[in-house]
N, C-alpha and C positions, 0 to 999 in steps of 0.2 A: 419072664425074661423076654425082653421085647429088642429082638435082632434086625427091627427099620421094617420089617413086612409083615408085622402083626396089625393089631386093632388101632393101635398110635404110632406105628410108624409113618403116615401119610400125613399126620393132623400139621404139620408146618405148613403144609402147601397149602390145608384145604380152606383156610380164611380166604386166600389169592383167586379160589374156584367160587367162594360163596359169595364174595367180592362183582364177579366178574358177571355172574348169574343175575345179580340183584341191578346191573348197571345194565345190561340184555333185556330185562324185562322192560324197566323203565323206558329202553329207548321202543323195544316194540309198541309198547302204550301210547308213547308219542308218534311216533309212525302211523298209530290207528287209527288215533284221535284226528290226524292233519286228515288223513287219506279220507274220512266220514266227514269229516266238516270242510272239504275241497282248499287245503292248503291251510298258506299263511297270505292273509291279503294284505299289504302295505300303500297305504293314498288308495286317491280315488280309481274305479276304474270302469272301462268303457261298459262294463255290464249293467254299472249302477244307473246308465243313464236311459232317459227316458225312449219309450221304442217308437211315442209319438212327437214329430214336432208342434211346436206350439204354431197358432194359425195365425196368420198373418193379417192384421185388422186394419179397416180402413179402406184408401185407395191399392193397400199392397197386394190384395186378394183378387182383385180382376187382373191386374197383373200378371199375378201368379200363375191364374188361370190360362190368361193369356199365353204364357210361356209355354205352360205345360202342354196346351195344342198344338203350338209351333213343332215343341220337341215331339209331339207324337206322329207328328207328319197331317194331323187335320187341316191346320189352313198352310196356309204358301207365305211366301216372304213378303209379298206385296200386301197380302191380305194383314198378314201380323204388322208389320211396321203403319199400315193404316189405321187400324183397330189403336196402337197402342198410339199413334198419337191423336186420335180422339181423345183416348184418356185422359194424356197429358192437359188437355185442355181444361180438361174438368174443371 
């Protein structure tokens, strides 16, 4: 004689618990799965891209060069605006 707190008094609920179990694991898995493989990536993104740039061929390369002395303080202004218009002459 089953007075609701015996062995089948609980069984209505307990689909609602095995339900709720079964929808917790799945999201833990997904949780796991994201957090191990670093996300969800959507488009492109700044990681994918190269960490060198590509060189600049031609007359763009003494240029280049040229600037990058300027910017480091090796020659003076007089000096870089001379230099680069010899270049230009080339």
């Amino acid at each position: 004689m089953g007075n609701g707190y015996g062995m089948n008094g609980g069984m209505g609920w307990g689909w609602i618990f095995g339900l709720l179990a079964i929808v917790g694991v799945t999201l833990l898995v997904i949780l796991a799965v994201r957090f191990i493989g670093g996300g969800v990536r959507r488009g492109p993104d700044a990681s994918a891209a190269p960490l060198v740039k590509p060189t600049p061929s031609g007359h763009e390369r003494p240029r280049q060069i040229l600037a990058e002395r300027y910017a480091r303080g090796e020659i003076d202004t007089t000096e870089y605006r001379e230099r680069l218009e010899h270049l230009q002459d080339e």
